[in-house]
Structures are given as structure tokens and as C-alpha cells.
N, C-alpha and C positions, 0 to 999 in steps of 0.2 A: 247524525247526518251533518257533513259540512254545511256550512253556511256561502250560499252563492250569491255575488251582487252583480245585479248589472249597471251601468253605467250610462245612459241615454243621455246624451250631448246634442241639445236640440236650440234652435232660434233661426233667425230670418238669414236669409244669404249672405255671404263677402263677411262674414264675422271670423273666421279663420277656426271654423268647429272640426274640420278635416286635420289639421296638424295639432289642433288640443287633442283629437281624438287617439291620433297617432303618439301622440308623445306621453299620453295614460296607458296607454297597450304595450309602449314600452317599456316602463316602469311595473306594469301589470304582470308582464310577459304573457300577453294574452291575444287576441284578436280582435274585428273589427266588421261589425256588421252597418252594413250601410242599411238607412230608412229614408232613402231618395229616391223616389217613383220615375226617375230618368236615367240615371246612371248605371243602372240595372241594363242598357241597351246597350250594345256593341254596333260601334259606325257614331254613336253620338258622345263625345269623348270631350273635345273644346267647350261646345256650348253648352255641358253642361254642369262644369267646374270639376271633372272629375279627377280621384286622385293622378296624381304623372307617373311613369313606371318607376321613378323613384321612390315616390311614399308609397307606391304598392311594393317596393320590394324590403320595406322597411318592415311592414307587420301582415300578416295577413288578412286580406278584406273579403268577407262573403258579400253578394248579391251585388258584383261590378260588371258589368262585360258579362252578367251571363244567357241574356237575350235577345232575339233580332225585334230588332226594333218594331217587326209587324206583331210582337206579340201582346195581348193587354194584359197586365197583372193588376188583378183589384184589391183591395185593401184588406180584403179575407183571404186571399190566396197568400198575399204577402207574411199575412199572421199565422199563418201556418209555414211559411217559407222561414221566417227567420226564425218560427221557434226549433224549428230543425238546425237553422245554424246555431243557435245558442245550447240545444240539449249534446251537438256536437262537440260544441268548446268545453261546455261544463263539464265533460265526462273528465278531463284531463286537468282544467283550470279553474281557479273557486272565482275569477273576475270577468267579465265581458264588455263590450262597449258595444254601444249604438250611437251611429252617428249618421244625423240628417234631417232637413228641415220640410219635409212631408209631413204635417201633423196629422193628419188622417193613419198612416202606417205605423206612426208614434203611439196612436191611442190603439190602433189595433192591438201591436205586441202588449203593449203594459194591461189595457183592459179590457181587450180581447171584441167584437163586434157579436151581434146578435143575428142568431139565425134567421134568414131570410128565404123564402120561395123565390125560386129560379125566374129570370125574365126571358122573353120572348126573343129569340139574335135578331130575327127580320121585322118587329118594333124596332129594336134598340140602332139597326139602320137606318130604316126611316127614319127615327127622330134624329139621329144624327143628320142625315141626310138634308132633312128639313130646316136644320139647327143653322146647317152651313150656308143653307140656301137664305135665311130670310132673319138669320140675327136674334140678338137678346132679347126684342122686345118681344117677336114671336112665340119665344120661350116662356117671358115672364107671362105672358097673357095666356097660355095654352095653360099653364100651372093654375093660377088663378081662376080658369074655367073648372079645370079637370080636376084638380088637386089642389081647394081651398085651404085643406089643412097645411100642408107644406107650402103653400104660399103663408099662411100668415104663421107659423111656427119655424120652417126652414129658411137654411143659404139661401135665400132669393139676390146673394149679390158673389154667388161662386158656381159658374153656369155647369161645372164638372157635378156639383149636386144638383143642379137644377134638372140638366137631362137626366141621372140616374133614377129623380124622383117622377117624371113625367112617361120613361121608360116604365119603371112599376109600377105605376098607378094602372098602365095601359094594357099591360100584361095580366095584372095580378085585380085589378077593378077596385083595390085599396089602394089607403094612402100609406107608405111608406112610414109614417111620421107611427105608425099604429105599430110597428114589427121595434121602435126603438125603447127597448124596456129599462134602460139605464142601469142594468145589472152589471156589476164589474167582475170578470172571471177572476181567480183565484191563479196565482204564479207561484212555480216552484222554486223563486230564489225572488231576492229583493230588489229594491228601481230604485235607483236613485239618479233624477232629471238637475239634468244643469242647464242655463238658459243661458246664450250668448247675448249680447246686446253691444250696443255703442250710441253716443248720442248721436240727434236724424245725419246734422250737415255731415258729422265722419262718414258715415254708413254710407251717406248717399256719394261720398266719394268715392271709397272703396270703389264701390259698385262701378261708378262711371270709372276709373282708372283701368277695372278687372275687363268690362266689356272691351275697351281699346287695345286692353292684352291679349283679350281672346281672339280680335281681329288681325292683331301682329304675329299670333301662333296658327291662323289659316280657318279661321272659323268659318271664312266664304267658301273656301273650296272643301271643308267637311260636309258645308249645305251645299254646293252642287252635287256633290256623289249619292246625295239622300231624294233629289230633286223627284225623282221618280215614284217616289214615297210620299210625297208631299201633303197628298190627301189624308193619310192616316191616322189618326187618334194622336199619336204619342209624338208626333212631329207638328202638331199644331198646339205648341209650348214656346215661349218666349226662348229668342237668341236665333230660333229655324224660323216659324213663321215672318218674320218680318223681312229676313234675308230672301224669302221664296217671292213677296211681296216685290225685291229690288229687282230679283231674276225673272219675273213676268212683267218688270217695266210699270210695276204702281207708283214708284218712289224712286228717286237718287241713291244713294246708297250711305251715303251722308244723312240723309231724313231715315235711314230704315236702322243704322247703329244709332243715330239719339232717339228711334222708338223702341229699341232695343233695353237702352238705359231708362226709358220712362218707366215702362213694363217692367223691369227688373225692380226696380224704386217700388212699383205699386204693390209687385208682387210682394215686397221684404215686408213692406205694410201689412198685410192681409195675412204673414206668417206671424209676424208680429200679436197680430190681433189672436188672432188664434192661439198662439205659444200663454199669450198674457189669463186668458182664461183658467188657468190649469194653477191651481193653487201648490201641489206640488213642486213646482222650479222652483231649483235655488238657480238665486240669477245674481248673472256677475257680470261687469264690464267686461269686455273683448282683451283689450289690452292691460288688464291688472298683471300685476307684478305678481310671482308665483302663483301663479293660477293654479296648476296642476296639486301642489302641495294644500292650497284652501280644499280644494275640491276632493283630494285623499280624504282630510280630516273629519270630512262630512260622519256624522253616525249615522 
């Protein structure tokens, strides 16, 4: 049996892991699955760095533009979505890449999630509901009553697990933290993670240079045409919410692109943190000099 590897090109945003990704695929002659919980959405295209119709016509990219934005894809859907894209590529190609800074859809493909009992949809509104109406603290303190174990085990500072876990607990009368058996599934071909990085002040340029780009490529009039959508799950993500923020009159517009780059900044952090965890990256500077070639060499 051949030997298949894939390649997962993961770290915090503005590190340039979309054209590493692309420039291994082709060298690779291979493909290019994205692991980015937003660019999966068609209509959200600027704010949310996705490739341009150029780097899409350069290799091909599974899981871009292939869903309307009112749809929610959760992190087990997704592991079974890309393993579809990858058993696809592999029939033809022994290389793959994965590129994108979701750590959650990162650890699903490579070590697959644990089976869970289904939640309740008209809980998991309410809590949204409720989430929207009265804030983190609401949240943290519901957790805390309801689901002491996930308050003192779990993300108590990443509200996307906070609700999934207060949702379960509500549904299901356990705590979540009880279904996670830390069993890593078994993969038909090999991972090998690479970690982008740059030191903070670079990074944090980047980032503020790229938010000012996305506003010179029309990143306001992306979020007006969504404005209608505004409520939904997948549009209350950095770059839309704060623009919806300007367009209901909370903020200048000036104050709502530098919460834009706050947000962006805390975000990279918090990928950061996460990515650092994973003793598997090999991690490299952003801008090292042949990068693509270290990163071949890897066994």
C-alpha cells in the first residue's frame, strides 16, 4: 500500500499559511482542503481572508464557497467532510494539504472527536438567545451553576464552547466534560503539522495593514448585503459584527475597523494558545527563507 501524507499548515491569522499552502500543492501536484470554519460560506469572501479567484485557480481548494452562510457546520460534520475530501484526493495523489487556523476542525481531522448524544435545537436557541440578550457573564455563571465540571475543567474564556457545553448539559442532564475520552482515532495516511508564527509586533501589523486592505477591497459593502443575516450564528465573527455594530449607529466607523483589528489581534492570540498546545508542530517563522523546501524534508 502506498504511503499517504497529509500536510496540515496551521497557526494564528495574517501569517501567510494560504499561499504556503498553495505553493506545497504545487510542488505536490495535489490539492487543498481548507480547515477555516468561515470560508466554507459564500457571501462572506473579504472579511474572511479568503483565497482570491486567482489562488483558487492556481490548485484546487475543497470546503470554499460551499455553503450559505445560514448553514452551521460543527466540528464533527466537518471531520467527516474533509475526510471525504482527502479519501477523494488520495485515490489519485499520495500528498494532501490542509490549510487553516480552526483548531477545533484541525484536531477533529487528525484525531477525530468523540461520539456525542444529539442536543435539543429549541435549547440550543434559547441559549443562544439568552447568550445574546445578557452577555458572557450570564453564560459564565449559568455554567458554573449547571455544569460545575465544565466550569472548572473547560474553555470558560471561548464562549463558542461555553454555549455548546450549557446547551448539553441542558439537553442531555450531563456534563459534556464526561463524553471527552481522549481517544485519538486511527488515520489512513500520515499528518504531518507545520505551525506558522511571526514575532507579536510583526503579526500584529500584518493584521492591522490586512484589516485596512479588506476595507479598500469593500469589506463594508460585503456586510451590508449580509445585513439581514445579521442575527445568525456564523455572522457574529470578527470583521461582520462590528461593521453591523457601525450600520445600527453603536460606533463611528473609525472605532468599529480599530475593533475590528483589536479582535483580530486577540483572536491570533487565542489561536495561538491553542496551536502552542499540540506538541506535534513543527514550527517555523512566517517569513523563513525556503520554507516550502524545510518543510518537504520533514520525515
Amino acid at each position: 500500500m502506498r504511503k499517504r501524507i497529509l500536510y496540515v499548515i496551521c497557526g494564528p491569522t495574517a501569517t501567510g499559511k494560504t499561499a504556503l499552502a498553495i505553493q506545497l500543492a504545487q510542488r505536490l501536484s495535489t490539492s487543498v482542503v481548507s480547515a477555516d470554519s468561515r470560508q466554507c460560506y459564500k457571501e462572506m469572501s473579504i472579511g474572511t481572508a479568503k483565497p482570491d479567484d486567482k489562488e483558487l485557480k492556481q490548485v484546487r481548494h475543497y470546503f470554499i464557497d460551499e455553503f450559505a452562510p445560514t448553514t452551521n457546520i460543527t466540528a464533527a460534520e466537518y471531520e467527516k467532510l474533509a475526510l471525504g475530501y482527502l479519501d477523494a484526493i488520495f485515490r489519485t495523489q499520495d500528498f494532501a494539504i490542509v490549510c487553516g487556523g480552526t483548531g477545533l476542525y484541525i484536531k477533529a481531522l487528525c484525531e477525530g472527536l468523540d461520539d456525542m448524544p444529539e442536543v435539543d435545537a429549541k435549547i440550543n436557541e434559547e441559549v443562544i438567545k439568552a447568550y445574546e440578550e445578557n452577555g458572557l457573564n450570564w453564560l459564565s455563571n449559568a455554567l458554573k451553576t449547571e455544569d460545575p465540571q465544565f466550569a472548572e475543567k473547560g474553555e470558560m474564556q471561548n464562549p463558542a464552547r461555553m454555549l455548546r457545553a450549557l446547551v448539553f448539559v441542558r439537553s442531555n442532564n450531563e456534563s459534556i466534560i464526561n463524553f471527552h475520552s481522549g481517544t485519538k482515532k486511527q488515520r489512513n495516511f500520515s499528518i504531518i503539522k507545520i505551525g506558522l508564527d511571526l514575532p507579536r509586533a510583526m503579526l500584529y501589523n500584518r493584521i492591522n495593514t490586512r484589516v485596512d486592505k479588506m476595507m479598500e477591497n469593500g469589506l463594508l459593502d460585503e456586510v451590508k448585503k449580509l445585513k439581514h443575516l445579521q442575527g445568525i450564528k456564523n455572522l457574529q465573527t470578527v470583521g461582520y459584527s462590528e461593521l453591523f455594530d457601525f450600520l445600527d449607529g453603536k460606533c463611528s466607523l473609525d472605532e468599529a475597523v480599530n475593533k475590528i483589528k483589536q479582535n483580530t489581534r486577540n483572536y491570533a492570540k487565542r489561536q495561538l494558545t491553542w496551536f502552542r498546545k499540540d506538541p506535534d508542530i513543527h514550527w517555523f517563522a512566517a517569513d523563513e527563507d525556503k520554507l516550502a523546501e524545510k518543510i518537504l524534508a520533514i520525515k
